[in-house]
PyMOL Python script that loads the backbone (N, CA, C, O; Angstrom):
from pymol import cmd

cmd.read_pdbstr("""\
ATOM      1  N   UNK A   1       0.847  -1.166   0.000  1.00  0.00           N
ATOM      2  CA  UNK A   1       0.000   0.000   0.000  1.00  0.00           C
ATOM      3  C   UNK A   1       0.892   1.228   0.000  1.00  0.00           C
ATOM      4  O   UNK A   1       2.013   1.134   0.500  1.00  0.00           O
ATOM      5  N   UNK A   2       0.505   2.296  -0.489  1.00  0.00           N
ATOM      6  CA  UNK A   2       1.354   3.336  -1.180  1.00  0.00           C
ATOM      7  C   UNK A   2       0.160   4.360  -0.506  1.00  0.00           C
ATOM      8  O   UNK A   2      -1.028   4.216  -0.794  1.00  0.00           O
ATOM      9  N   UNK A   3       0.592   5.290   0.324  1.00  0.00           N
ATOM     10  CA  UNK A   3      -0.218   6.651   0.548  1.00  0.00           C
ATOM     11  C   UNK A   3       0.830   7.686   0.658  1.00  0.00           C
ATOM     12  O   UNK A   3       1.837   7.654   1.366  1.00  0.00           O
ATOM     13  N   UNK A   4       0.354   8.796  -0.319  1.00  0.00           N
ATOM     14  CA  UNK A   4       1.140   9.943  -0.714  1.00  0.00           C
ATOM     15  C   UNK A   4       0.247  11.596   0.081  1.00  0.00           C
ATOM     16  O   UNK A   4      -0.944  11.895   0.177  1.00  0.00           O
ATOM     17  N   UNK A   5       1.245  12.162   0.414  1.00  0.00           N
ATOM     18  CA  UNK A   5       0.366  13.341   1.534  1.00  0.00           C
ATOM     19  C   UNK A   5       0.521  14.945   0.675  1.00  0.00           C
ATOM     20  O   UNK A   5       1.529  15.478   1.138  1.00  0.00           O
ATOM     21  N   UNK A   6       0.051  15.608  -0.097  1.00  0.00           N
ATOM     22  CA  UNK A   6       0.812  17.000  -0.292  1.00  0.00           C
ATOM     23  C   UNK A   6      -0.398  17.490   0.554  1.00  0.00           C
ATOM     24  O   UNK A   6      -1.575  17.284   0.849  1.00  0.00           O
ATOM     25  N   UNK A   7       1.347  18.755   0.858  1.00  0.00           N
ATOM     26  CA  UNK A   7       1.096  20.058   1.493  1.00  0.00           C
ATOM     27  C   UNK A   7       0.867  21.514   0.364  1.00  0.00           C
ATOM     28  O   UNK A   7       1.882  22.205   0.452  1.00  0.00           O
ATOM     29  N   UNK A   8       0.355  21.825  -0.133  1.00  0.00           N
ATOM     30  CA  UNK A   8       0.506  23.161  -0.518  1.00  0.00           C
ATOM     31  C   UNK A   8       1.011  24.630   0.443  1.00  0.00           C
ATOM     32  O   UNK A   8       0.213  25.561   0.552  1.00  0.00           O
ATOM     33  N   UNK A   9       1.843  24.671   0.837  1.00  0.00           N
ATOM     34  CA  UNK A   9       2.105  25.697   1.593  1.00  0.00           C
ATOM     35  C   UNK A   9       3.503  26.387   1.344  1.00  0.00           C
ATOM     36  O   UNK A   9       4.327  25.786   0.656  1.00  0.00           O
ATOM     37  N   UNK A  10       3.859  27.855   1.974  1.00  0.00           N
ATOM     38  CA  UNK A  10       4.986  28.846   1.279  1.00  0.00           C
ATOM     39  C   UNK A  10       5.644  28.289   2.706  1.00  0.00           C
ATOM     40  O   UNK A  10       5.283  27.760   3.757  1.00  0.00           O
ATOM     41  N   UNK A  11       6.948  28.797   1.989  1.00  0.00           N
ATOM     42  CA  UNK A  11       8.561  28.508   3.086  1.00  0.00           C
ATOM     43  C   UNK A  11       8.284  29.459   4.448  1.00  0.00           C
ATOM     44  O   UNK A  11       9.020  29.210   5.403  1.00  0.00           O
ATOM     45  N   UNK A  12       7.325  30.485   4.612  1.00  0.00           N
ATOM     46  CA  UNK A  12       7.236  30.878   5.954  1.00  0.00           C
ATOM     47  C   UNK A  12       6.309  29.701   6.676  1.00  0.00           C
ATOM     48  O   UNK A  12       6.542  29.067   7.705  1.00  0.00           O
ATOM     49  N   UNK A  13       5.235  29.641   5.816  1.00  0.00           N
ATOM     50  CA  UNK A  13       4.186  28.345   6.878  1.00  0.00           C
ATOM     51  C   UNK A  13       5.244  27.418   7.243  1.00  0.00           C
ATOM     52  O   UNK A  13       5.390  27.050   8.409  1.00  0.00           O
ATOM     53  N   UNK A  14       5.848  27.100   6.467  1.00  0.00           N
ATOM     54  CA  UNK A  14       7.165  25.717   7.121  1.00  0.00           C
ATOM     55  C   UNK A  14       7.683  26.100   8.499  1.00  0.00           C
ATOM     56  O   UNK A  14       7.468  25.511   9.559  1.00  0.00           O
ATOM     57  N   UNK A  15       8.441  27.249   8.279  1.00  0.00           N
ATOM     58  CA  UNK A  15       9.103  27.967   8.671  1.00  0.00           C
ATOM     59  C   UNK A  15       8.484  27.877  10.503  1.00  0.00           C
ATOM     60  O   UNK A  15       9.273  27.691  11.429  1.00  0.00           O
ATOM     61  N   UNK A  16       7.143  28.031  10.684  1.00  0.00           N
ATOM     62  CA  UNK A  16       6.047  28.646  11.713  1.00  0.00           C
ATOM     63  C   UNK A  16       5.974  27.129  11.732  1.00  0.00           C
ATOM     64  O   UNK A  16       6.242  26.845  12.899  1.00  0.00           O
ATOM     65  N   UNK A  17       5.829  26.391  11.295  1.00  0.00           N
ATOM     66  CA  UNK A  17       5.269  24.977  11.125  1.00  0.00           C
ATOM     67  C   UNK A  17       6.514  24.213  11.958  1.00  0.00           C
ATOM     68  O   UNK A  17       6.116  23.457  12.844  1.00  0.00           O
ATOM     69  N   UNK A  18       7.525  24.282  11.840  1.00  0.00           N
ATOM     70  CA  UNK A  18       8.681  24.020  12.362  1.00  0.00           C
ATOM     71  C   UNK A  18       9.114  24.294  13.338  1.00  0.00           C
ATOM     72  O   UNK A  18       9.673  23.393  13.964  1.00  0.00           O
ATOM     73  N   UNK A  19       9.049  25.959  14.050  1.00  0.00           N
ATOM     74  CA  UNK A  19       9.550  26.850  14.893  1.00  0.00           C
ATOM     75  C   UNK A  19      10.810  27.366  14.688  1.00  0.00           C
ATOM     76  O   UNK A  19      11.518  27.840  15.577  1.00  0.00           O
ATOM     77  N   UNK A  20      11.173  27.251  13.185  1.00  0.00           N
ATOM     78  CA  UNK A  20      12.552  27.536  12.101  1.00  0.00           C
ATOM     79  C   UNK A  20      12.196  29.367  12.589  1.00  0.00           C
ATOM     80  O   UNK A  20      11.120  29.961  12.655  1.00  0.00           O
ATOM     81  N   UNK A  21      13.328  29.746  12.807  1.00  0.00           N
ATOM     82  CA  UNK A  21      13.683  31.443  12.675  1.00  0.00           C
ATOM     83  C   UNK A  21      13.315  31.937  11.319  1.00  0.00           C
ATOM     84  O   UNK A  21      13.360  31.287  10.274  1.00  0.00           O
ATOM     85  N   UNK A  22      12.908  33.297  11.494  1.00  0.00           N
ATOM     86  CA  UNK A  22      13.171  33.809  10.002  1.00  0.00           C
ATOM     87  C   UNK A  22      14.201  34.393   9.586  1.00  0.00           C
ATOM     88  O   UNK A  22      14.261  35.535  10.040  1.00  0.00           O
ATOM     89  N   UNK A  23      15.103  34.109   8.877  1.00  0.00           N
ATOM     90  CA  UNK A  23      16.581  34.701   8.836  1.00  0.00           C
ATOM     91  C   UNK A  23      16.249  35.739   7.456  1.00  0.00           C
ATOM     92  O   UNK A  23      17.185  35.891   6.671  1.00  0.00           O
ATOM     93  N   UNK A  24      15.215  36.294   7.224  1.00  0.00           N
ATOM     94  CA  UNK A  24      14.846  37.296   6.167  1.00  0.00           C
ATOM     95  C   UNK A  24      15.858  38.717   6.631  1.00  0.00           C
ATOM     96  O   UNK A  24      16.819  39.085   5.955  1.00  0.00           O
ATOM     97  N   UNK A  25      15.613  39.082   7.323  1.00  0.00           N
ATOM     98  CA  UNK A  25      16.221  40.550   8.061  1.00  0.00           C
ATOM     99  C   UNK A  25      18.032  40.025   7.917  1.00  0.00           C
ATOM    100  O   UNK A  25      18.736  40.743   7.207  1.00  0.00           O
ATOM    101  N   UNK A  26      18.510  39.129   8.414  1.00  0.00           N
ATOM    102  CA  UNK A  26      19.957  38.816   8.743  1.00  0.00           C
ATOM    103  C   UNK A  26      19.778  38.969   7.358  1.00  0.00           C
ATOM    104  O   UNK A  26      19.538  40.116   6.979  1.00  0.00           O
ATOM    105  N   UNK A  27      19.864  37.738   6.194  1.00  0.00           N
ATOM    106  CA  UNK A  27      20.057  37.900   5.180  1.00  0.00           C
ATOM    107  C   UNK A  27      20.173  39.418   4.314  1.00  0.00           C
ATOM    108  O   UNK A  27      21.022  39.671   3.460  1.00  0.00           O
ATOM    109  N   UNK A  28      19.409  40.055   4.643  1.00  0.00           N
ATOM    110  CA  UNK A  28      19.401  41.401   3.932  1.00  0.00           C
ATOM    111  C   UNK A  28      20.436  41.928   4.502  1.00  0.00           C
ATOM    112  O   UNK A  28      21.438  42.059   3.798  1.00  0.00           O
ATOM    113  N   UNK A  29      20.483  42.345   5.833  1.00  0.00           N
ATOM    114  CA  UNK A  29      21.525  43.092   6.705  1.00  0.00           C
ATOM    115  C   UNK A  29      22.859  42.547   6.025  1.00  0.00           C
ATOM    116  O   UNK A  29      23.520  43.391   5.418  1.00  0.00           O
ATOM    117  N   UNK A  30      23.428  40.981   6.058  1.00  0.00           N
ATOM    118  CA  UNK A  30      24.813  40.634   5.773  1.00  0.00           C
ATOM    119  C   UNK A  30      24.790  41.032   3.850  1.00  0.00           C
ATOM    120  O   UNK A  30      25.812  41.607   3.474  1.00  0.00           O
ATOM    121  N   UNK A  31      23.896  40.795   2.922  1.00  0.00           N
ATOM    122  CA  UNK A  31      23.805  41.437   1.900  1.00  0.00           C
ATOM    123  C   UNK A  31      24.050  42.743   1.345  1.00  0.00           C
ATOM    124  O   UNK A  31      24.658  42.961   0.297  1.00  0.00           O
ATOM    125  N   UNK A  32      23.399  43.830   2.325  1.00  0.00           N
ATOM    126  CA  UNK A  32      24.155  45.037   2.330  1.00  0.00           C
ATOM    127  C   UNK A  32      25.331  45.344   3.100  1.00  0.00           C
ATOM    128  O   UNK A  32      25.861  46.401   2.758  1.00  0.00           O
ATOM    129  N   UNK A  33      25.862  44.760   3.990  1.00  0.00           N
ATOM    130  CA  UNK A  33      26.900  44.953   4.039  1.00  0.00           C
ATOM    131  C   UNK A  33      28.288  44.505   3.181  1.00  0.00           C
ATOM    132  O   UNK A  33      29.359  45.109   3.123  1.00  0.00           O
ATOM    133  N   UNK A  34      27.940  43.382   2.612  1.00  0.00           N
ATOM    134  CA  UNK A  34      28.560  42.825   1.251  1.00  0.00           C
ATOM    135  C   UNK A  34      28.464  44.358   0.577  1.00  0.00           C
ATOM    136  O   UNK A  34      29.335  45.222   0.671  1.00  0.00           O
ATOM    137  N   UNK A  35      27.054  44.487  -0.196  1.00  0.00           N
ATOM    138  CA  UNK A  35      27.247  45.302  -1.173  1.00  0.00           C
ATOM    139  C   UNK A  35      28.048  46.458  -0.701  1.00  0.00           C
ATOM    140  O   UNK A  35      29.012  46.722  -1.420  1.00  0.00           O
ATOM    141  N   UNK A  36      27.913  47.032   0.097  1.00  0.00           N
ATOM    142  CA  UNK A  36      28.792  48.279   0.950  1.00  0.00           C
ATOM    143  C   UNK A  36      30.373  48.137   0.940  1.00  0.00           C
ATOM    144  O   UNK A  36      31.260  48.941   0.655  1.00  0.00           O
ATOM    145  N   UNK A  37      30.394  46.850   1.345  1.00  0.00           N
ATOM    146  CA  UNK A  37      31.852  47.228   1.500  1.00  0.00           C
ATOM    147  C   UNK A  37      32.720  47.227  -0.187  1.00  0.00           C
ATOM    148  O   UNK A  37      33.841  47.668  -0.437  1.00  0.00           O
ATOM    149  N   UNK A  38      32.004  46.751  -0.871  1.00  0.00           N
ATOM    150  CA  UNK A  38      32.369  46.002  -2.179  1.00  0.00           C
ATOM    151  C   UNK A  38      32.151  47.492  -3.359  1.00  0.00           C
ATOM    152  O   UNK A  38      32.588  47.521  -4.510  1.00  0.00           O
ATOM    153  N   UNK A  39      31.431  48.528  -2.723  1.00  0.00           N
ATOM    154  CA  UNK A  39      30.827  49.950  -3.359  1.00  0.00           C
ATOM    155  C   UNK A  39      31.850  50.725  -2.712  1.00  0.00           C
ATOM    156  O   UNK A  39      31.853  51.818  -3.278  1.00  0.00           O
ATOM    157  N   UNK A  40      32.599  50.703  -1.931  1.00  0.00           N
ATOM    158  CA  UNK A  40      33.274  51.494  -0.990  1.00  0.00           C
ATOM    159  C   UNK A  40      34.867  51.385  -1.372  1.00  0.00           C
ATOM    160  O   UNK A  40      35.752  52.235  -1.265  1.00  0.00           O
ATOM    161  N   UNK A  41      34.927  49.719  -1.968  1.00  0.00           N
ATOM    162  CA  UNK A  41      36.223  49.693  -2.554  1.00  0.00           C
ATOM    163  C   UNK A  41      37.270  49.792  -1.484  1.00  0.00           C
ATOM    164  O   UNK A  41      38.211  50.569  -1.646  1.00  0.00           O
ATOM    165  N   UNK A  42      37.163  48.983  -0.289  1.00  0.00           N
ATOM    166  CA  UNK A  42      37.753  48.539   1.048  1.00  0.00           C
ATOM    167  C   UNK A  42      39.266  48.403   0.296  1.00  0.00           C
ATOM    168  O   UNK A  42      39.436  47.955  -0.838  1.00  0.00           O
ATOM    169  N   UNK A  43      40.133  48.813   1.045  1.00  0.00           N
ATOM    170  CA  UNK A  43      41.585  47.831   0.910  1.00  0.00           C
ATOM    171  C   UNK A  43      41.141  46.559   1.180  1.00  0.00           C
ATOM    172  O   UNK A  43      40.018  46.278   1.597  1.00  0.00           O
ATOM    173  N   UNK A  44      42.118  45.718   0.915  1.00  0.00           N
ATOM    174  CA  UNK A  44      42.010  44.630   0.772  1.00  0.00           C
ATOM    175  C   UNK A  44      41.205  43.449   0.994  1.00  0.00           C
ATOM    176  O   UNK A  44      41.528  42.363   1.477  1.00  0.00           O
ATOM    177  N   UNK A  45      39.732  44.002   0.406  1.00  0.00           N
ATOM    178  CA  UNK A  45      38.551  43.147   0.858  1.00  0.00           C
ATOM    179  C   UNK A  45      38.679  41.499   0.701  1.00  0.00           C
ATOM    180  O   UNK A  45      38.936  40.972  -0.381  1.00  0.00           O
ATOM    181  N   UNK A  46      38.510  40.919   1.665  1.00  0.00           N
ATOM    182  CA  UNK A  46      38.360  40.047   1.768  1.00  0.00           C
ATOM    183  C   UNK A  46      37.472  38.923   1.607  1.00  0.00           C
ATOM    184  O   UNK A  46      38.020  38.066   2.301  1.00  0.00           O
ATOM    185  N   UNK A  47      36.290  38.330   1.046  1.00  0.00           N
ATOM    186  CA  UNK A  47      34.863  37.770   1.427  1.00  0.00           C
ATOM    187  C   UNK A  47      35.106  36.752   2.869  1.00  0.00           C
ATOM    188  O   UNK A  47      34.353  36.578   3.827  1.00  0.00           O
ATOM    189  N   UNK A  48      36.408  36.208   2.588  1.00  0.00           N
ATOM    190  CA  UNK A  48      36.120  35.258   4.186  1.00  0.00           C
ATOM    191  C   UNK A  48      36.507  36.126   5.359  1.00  0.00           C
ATOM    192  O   UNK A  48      36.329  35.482   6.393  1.00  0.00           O
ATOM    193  N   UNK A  49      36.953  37.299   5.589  1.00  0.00           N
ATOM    194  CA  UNK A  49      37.026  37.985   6.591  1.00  0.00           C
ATOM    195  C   UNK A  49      36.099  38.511   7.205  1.00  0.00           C
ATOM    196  O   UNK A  49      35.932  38.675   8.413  1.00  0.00           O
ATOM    197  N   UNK A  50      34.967  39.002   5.598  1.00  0.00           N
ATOM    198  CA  UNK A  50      33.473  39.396   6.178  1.00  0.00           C
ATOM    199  C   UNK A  50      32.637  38.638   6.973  1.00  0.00           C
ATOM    200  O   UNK A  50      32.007  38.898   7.998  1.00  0.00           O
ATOM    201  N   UNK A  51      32.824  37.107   5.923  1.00  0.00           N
ATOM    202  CA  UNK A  51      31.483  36.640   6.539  1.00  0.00           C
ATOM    203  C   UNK A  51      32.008  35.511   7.989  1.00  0.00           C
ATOM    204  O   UNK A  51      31.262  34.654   8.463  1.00  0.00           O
ATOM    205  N   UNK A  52      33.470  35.798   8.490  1.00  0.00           N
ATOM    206  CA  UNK A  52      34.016  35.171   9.027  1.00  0.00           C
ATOM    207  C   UNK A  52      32.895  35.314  10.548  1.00  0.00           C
ATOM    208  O   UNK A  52      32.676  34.353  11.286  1.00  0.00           O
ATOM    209  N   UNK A  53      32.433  36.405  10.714  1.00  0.00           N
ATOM    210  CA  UNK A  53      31.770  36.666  12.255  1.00  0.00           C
ATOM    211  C   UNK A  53      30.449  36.116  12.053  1.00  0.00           C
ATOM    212  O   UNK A  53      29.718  35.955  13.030  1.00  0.00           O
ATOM    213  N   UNK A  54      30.052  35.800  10.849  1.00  0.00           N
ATOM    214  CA  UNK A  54      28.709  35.248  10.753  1.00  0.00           C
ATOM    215  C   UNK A  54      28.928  33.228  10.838  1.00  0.00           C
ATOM    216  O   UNK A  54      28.188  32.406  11.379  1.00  0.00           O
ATOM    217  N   UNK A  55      29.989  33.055  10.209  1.00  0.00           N
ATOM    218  CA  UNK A  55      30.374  31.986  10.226  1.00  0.00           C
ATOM    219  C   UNK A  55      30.937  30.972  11.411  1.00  0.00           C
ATOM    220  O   UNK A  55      30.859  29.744  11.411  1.00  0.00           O
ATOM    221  N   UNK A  56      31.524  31.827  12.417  1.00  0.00           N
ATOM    222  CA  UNK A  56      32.295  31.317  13.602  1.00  0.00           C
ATOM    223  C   UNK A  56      31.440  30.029  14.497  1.00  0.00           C
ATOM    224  O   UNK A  56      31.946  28.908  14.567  1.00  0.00           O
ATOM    225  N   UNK A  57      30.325  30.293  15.046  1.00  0.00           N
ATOM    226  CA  UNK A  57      29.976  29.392  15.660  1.00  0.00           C
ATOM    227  C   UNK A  57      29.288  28.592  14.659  1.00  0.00           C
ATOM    228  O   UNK A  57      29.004  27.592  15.319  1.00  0.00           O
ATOM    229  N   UNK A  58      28.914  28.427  13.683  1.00  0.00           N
ATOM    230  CA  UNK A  58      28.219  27.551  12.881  1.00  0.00           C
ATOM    231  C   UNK A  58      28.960  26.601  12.257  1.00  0.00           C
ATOM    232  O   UNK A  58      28.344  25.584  11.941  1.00  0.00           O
ATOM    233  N   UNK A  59      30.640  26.680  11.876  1.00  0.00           N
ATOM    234  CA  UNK A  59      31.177  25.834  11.486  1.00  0.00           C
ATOM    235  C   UNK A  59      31.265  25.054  12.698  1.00  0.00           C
ATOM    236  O   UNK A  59      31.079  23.845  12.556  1.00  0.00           O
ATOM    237  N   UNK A  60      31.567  25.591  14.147  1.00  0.00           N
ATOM    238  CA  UNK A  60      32.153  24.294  15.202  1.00  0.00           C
ATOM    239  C   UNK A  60      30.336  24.184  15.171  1.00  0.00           C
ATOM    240  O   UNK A  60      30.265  23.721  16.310  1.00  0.00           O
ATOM    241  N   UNK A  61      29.327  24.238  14.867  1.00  0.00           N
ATOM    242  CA  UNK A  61      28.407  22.901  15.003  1.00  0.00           C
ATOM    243  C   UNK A  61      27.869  22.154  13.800  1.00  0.00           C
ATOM    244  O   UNK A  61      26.930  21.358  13.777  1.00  0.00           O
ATOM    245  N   UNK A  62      28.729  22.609  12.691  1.00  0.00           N
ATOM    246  CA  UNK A  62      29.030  21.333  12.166  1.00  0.00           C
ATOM    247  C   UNK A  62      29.663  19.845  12.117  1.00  0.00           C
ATOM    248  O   UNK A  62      29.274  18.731  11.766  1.00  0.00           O
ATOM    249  N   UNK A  63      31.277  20.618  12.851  1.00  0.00           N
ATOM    250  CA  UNK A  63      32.105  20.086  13.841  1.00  0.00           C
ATOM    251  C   UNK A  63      31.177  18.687  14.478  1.00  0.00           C
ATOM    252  O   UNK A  63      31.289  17.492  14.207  1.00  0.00           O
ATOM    253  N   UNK A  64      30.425  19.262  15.237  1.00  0.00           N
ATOM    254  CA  UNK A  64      29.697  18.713  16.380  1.00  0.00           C
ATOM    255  C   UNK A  64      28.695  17.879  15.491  1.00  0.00           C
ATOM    256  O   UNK A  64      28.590  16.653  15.538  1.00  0.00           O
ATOM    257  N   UNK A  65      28.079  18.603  14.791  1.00  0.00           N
ATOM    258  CA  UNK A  65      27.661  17.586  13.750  1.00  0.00           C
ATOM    259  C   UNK A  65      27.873  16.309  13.236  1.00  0.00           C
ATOM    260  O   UNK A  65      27.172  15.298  13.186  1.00  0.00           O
ATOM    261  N   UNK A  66      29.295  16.657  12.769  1.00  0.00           N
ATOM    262  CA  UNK A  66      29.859  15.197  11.842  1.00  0.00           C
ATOM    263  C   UNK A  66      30.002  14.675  12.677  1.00  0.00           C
ATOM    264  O   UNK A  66      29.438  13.581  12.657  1.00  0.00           O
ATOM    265  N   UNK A  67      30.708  14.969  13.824  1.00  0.00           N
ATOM    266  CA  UNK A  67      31.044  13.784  15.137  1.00  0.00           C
ATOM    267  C   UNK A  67      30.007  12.841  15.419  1.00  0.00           C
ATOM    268  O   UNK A  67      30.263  11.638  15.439  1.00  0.00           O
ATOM    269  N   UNK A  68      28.642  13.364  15.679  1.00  0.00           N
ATOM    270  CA  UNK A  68      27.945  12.811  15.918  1.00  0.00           C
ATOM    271  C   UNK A  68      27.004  11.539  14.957  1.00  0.00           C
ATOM    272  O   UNK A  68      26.180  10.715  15.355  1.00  0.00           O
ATOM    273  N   UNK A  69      27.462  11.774  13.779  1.00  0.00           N
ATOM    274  CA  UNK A  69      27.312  11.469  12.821  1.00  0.00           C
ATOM    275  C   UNK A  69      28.035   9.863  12.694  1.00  0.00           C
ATOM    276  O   UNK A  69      27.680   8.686  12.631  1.00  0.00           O
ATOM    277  N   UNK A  70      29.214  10.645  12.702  1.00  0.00           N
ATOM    278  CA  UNK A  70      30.501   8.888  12.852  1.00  0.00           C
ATOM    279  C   UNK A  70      30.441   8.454  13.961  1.00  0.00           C
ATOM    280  O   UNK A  70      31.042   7.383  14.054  1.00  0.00           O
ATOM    281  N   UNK A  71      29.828   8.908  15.183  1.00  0.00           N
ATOM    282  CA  UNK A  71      29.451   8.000  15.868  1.00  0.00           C
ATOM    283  C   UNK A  71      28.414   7.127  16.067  1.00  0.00           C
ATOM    284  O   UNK A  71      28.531   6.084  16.710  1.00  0.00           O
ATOM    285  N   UNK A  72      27.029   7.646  15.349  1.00  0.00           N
ATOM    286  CA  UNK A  72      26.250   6.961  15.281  1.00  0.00           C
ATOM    287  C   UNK A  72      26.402   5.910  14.236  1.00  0.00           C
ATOM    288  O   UNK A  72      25.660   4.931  14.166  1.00  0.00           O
ATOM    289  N   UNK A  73      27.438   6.163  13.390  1.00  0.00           N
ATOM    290  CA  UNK A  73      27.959   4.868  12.202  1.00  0.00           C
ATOM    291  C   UNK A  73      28.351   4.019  12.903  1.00  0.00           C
ATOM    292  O   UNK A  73      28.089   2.862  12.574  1.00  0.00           O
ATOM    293  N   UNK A  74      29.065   4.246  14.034  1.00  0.00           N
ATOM    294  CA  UNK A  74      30.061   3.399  14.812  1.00  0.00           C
ATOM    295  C   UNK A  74      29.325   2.561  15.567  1.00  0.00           C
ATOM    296  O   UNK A  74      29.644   1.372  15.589  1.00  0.00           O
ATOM    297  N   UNK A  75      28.502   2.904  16.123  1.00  0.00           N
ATOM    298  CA  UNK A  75      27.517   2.033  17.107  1.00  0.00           C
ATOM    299  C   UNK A  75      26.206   1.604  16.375  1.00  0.00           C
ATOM    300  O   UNK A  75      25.124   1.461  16.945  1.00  0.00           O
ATOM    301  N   UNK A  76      26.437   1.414  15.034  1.00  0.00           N
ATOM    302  CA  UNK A  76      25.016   0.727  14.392  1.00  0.00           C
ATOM    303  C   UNK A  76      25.674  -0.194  13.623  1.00  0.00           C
ATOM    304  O   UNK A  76      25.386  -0.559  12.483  1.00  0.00           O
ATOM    305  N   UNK A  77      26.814  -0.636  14.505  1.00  0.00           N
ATOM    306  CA  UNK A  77      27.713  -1.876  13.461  1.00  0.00           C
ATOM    307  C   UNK A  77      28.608  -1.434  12.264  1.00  0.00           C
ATOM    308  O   UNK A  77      29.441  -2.244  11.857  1.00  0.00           O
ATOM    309  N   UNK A  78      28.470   0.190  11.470  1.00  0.00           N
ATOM    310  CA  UNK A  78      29.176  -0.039  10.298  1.00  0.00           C
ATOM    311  C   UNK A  78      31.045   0.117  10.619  1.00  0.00           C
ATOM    312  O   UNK A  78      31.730   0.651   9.747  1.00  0.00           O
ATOM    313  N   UNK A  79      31.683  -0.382  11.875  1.00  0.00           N
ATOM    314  CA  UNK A  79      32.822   0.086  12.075  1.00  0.00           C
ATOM    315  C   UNK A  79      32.839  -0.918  13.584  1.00  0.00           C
ATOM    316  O   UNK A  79      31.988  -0.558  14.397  1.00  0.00           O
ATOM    317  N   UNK A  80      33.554  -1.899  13.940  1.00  0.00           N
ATOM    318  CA  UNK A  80      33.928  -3.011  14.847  1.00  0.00           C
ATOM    319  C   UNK A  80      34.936  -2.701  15.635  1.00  0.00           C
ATOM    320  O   UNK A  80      35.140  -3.386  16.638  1.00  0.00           O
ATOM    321  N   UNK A  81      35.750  -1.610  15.321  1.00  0.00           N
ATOM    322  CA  UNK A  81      36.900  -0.659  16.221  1.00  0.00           C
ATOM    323  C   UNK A  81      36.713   0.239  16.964  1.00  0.00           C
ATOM    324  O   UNK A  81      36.176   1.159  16.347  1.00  0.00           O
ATOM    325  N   UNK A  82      36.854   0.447  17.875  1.00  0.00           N
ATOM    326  CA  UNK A  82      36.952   1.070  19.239  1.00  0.00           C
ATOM    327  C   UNK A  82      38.524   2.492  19.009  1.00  0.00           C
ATOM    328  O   UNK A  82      38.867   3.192  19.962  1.00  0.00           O
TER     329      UNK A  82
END
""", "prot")
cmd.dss("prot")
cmd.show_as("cartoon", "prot")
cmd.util.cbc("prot")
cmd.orient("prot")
């Protein structure tokens, strides 16, 4: 037996549907500041320097991520080493 469910609904209902943030405002804010600094003609602009303060804690929970990840490989049998 095969039962198929659609939703018709926009990425905010998800969004509310979930308790997902709306990152509409950030997005714009780090966008103009891109465009700004990039109109302004910075010495030695960088892109990973910019988005380095937006980036900081989100890479270590990726970090935390994968770990958790190879460990759950580890303890569902695909890996016999300790």
């Amino acid at each position: 037996m095969k039962v198929s469910v659609e939703f018709d609904i926009t990425p905010e209902e998800v969004r509310k549907v979930f308790g997902l943030p709306d990152v509409e405002a950030f997005q714009r804010q780090l966008l103009d500041d891109v465009r700004e600094r990039m109109t302004s003609g910075v010495d030695g602009y960088d892109p990973v320097k910019l988005f380095q303060p937006y980036l900081t804690g989100s890479m270590a929970s990726w970090d935390l991520f994968q770990n958790m990840l190879t460990n759950v490989a580890k303890l569902s049998g695909g890996s016999k080493t300790d």
